[in-house]
MOPAC internal coordinates of N, CA, C and O (Angstrom, degrees):
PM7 1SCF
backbone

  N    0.0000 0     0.00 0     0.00 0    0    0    0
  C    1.4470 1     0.00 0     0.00 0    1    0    0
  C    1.5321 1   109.18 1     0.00 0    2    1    0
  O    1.2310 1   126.54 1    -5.77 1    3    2    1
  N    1.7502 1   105.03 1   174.23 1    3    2    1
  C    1.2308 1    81.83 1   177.71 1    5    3    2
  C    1.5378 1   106.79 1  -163.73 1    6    5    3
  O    1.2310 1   105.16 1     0.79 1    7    6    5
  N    1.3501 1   145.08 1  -179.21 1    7    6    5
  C    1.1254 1   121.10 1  -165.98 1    9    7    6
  C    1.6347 1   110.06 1  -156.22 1   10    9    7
  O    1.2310 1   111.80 1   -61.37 1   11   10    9
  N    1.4655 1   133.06 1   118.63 1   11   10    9
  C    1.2485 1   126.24 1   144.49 1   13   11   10
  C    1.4217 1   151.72 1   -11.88 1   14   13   11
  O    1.2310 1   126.50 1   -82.22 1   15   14   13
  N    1.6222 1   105.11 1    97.78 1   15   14   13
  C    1.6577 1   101.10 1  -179.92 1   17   15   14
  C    1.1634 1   115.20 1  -119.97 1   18   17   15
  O    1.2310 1   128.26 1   -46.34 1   19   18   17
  N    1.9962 1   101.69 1   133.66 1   19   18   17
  C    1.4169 1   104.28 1  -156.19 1   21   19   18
  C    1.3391 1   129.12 1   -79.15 1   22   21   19
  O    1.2310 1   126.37 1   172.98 1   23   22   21
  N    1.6345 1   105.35 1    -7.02 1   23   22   21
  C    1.3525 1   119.28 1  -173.88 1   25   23   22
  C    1.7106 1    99.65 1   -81.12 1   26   25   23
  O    1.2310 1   116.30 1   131.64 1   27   26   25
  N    1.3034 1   124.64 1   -48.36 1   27   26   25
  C    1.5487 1   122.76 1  -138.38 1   29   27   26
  C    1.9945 1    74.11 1  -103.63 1   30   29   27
  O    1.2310 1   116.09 1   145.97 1   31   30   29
  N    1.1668 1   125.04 1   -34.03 1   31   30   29
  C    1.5329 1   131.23 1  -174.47 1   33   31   30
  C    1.3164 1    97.58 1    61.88 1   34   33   31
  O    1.2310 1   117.85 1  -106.36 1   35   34   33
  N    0.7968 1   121.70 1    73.64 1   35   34   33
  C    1.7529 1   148.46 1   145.00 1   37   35   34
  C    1.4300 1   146.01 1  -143.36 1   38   37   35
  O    1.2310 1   120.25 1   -64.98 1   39   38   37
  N    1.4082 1   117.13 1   115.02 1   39   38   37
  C    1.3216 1   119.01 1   177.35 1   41   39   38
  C    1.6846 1   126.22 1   -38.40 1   42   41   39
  O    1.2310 1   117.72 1   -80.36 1   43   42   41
  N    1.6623 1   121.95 1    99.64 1   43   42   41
  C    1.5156 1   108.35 1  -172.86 1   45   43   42
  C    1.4878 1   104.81 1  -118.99 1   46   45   43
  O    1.2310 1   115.35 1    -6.85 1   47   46   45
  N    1.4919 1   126.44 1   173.15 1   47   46   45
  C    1.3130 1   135.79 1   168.82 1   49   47   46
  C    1.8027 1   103.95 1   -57.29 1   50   49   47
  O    1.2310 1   135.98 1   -35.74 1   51   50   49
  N    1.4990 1    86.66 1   144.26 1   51   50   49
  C    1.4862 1    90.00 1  -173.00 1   53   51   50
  C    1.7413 1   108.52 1   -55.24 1   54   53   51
  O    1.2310 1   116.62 1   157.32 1   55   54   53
  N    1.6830 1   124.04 1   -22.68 1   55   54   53
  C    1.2991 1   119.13 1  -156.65 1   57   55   54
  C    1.5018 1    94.07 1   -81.62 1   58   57   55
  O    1.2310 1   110.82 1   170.74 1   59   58   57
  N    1.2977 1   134.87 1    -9.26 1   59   58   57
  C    1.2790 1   125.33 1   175.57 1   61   59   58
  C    1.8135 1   123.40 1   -65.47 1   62   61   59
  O    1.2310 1   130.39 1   169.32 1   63   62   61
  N    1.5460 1    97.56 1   -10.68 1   63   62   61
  C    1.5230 1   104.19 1  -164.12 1   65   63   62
  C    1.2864 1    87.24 1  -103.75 1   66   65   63
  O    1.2310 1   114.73 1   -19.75 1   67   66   65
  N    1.7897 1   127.60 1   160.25 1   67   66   65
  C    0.9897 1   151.72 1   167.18 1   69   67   66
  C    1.5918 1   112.14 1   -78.42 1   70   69   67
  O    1.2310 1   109.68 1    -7.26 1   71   70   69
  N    0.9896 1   136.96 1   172.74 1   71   70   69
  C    2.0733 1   134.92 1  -171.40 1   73   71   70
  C    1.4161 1    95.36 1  -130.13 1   74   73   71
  O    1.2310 1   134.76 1   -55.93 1   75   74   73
  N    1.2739 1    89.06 1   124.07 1   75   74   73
  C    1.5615 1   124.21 1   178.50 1   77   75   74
  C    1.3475 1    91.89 1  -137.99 1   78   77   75
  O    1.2310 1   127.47 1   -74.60 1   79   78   77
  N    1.4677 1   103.24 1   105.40 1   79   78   77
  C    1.8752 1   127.30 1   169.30 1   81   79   78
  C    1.0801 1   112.33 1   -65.12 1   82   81   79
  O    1.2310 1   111.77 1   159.91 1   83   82   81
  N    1.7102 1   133.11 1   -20.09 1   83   82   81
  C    1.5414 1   142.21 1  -139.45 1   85   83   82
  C    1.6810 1    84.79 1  -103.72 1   86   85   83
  O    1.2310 1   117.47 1   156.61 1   87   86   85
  N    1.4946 1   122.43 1   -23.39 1   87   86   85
  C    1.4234 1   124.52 1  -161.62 1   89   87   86
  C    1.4136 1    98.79 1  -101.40 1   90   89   87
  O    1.2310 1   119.09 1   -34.33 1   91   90   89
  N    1.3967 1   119.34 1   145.67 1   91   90   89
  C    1.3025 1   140.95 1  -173.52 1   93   91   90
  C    1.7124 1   104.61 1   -50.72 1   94   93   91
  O    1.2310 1   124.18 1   126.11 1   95   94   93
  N    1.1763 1   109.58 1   -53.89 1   95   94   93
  C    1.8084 1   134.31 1   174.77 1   97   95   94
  C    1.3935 1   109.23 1   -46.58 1   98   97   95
  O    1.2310 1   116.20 1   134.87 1   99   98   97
  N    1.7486 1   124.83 1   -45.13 1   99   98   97
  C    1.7037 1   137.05 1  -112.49 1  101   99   98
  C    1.0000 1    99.72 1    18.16 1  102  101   99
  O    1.2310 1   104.41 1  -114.00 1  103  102  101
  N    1.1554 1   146.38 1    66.00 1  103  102  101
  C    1.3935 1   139.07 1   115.67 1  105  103  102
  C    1.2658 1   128.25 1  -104.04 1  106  105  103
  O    1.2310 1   118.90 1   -37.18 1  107  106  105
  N    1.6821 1   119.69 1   142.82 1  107  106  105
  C    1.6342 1   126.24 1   171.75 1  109  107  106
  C    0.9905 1   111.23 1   -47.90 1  110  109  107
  O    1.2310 1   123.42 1   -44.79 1  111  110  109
  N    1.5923 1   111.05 1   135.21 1  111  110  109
  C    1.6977 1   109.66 1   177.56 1  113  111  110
  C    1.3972 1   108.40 1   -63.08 1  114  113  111
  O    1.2310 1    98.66 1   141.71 1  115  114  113
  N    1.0560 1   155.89 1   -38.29 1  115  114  113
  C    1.3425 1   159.63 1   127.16 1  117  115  114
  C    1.2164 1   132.90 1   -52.49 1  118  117  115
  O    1.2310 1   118.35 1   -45.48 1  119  118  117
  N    1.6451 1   120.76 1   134.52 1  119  118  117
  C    1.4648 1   134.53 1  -176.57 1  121  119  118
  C    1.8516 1   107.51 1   -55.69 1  122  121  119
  O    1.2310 1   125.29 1   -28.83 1  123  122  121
  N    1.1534 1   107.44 1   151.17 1  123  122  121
  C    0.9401 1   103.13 1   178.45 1  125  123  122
  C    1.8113 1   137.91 1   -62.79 1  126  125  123
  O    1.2310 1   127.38 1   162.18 1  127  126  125
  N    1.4650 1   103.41 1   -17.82 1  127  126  125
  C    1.5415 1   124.56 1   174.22 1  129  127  126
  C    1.3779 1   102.46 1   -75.58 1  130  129  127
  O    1.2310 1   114.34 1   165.80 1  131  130  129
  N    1.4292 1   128.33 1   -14.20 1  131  130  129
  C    1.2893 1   119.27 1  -155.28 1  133  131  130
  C    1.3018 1    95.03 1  -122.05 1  134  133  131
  O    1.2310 1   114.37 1   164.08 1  135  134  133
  N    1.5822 1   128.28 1   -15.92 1  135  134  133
  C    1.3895 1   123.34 1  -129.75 1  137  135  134
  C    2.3835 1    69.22 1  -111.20 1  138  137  135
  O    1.2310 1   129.84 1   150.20 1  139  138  137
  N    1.5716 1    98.64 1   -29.80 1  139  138  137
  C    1.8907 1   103.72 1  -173.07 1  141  139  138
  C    1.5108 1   100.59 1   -72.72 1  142  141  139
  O    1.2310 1   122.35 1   141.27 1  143  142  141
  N    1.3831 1   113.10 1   -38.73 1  143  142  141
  C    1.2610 1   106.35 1  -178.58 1  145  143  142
  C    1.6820 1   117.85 1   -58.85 1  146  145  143
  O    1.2310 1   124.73 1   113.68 1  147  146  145
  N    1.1563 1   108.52 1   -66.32 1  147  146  145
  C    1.7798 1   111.56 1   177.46 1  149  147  146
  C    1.7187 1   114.85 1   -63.17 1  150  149  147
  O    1.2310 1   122.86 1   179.23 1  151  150  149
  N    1.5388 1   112.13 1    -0.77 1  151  150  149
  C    1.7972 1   119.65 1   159.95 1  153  151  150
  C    1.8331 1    93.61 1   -78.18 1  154  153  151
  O    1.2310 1   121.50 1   126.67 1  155  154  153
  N    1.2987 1   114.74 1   -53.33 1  155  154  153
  C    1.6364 1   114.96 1   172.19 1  157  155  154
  C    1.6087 1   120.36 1   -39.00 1  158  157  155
  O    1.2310 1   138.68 1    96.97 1  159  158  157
  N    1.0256 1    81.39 1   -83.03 1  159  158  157
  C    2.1129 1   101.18 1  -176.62 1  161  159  158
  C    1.4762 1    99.98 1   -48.05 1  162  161  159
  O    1.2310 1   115.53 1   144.16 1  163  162  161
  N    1.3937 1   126.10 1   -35.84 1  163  162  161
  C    1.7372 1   119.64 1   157.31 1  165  163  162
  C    1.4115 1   120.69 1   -51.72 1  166  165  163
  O    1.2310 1   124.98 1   101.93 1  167  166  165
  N    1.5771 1   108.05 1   -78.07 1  167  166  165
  C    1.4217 1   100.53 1   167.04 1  169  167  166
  C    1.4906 1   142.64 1   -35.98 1  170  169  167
  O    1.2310 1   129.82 1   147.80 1  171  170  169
  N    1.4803 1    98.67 1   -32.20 1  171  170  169
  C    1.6571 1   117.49 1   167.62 1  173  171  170
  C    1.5409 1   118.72 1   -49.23 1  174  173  171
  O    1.2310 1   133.05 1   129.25 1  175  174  173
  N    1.5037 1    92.38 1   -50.75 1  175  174  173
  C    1.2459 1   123.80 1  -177.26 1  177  175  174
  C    1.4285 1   134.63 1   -57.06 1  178  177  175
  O    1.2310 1   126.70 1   128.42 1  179  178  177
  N    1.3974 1   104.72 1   -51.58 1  179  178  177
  C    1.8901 1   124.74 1   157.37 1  181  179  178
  C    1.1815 1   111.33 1   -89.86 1  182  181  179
  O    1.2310 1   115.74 1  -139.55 1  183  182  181
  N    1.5062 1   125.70 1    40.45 1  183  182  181
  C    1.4294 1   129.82 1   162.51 1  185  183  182
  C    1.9734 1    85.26 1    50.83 1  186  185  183
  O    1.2310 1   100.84 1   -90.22 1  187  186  185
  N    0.8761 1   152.42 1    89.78 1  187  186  185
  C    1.5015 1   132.71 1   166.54 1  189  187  186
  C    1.8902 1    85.32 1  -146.19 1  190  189  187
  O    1.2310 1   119.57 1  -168.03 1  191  190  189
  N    0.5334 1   118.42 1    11.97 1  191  190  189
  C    1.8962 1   121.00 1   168.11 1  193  191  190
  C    1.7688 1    96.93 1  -132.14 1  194  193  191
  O    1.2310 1   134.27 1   -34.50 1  195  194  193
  N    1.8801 1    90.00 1   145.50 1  195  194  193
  C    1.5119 1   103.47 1  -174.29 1  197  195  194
  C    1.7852 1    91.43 1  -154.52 1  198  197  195
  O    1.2310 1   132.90 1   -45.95 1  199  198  197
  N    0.9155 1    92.69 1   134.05 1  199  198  197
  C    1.8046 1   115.49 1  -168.70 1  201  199  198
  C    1.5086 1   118.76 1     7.70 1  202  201  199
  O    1.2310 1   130.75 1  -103.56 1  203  202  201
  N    1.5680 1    96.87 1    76.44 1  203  202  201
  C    1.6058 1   129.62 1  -134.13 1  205  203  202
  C    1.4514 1   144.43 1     4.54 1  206  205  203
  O    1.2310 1   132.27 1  -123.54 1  207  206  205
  N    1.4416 1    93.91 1    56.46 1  207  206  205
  C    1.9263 1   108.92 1   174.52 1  209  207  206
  C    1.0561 1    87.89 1  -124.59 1  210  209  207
  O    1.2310 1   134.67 1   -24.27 1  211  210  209
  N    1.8234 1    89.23 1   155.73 1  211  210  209
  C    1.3583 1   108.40 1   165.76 1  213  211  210
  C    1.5152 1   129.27 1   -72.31 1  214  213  211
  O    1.2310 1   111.58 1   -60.18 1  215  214  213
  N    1.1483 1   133.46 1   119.82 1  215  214  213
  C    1.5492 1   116.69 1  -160.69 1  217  215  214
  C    1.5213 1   108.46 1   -94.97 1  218  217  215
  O    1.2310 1    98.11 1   -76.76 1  219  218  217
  N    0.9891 1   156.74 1   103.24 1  219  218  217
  C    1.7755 1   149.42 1   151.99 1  221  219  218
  C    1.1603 1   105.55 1  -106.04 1  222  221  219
  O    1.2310 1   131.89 1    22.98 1  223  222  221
  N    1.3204 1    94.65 1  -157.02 1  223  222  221
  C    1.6102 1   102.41 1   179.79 1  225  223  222
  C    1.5151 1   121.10 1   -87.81 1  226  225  223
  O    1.2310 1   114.22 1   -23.30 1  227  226  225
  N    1.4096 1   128.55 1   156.70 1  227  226  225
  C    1.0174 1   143.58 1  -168.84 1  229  227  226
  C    1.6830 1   122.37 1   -45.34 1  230  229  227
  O    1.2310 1   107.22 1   -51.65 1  231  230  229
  N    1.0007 1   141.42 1   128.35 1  231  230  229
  C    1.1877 1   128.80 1   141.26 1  233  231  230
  C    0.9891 1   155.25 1   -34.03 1  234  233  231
  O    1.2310 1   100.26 1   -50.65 1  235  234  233
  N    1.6424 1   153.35 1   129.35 1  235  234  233
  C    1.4473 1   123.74 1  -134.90 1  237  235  234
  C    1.2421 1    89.59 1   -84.92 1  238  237  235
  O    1.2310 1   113.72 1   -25.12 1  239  238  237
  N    1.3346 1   129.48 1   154.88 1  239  238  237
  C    1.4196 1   119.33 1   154.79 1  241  239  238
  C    1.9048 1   105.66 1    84.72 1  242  241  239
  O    1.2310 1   137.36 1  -166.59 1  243  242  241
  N    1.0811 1    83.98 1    13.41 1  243  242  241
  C    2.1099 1    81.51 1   177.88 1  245  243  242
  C    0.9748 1   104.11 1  -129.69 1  246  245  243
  O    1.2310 1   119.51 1   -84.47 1  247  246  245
  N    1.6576 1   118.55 1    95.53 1  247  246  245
  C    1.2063 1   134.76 1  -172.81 1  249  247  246
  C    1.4471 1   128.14 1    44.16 1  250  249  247
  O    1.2310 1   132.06 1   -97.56 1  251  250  249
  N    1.3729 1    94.32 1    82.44 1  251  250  249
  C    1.7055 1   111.29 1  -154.58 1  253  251  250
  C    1.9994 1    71.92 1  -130.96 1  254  253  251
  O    1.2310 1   121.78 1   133.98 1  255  254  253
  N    1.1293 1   114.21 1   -46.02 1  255  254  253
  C    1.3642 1   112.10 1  -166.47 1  257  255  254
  C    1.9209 1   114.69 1   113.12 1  258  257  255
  O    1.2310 1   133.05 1  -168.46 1  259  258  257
  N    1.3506 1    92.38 1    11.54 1  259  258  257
  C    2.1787 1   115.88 1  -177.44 1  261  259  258
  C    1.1504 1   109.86 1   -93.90 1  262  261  259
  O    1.2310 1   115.33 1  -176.41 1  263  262  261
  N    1.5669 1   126.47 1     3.59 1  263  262  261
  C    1.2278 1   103.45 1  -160.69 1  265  263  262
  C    1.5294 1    97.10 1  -112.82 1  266  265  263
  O    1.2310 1   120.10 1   180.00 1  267  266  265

């Protein structure tokens, strides 16, 4: 089988999409190459990437000086 993605607009095998249970299909409305890219161009976006990491907040215990 196979399924429509609206970003890249191409018909792909269903294993290309990621599972989203919430969707009629479980499948991500978007392929997975497309679905990392617009997680990118977000992060890009809210400044939340810095000389390409993701930046948030700390981890417990990662260099807090606890370990």
């Amino acid at each position: 089988m196979s399924k429509w993605c609206p970003s890249c607009e191409r018909e792909l095998a269903e294993a290309e999409f990621g599972r989203n249970e919430s969707l009629s299909d479980g499948l991500a409305a978007y392929c997975k190459p497309c679905y990392a890219r617009k997680i990118k161009e977000s992060r890009i976006r809210t400044g939340r990437v810095k000389a390409g990491r993701v930046v948030g907040r700390p981890r417990k215990g990662v260099g807090d000086g606890q370990g």
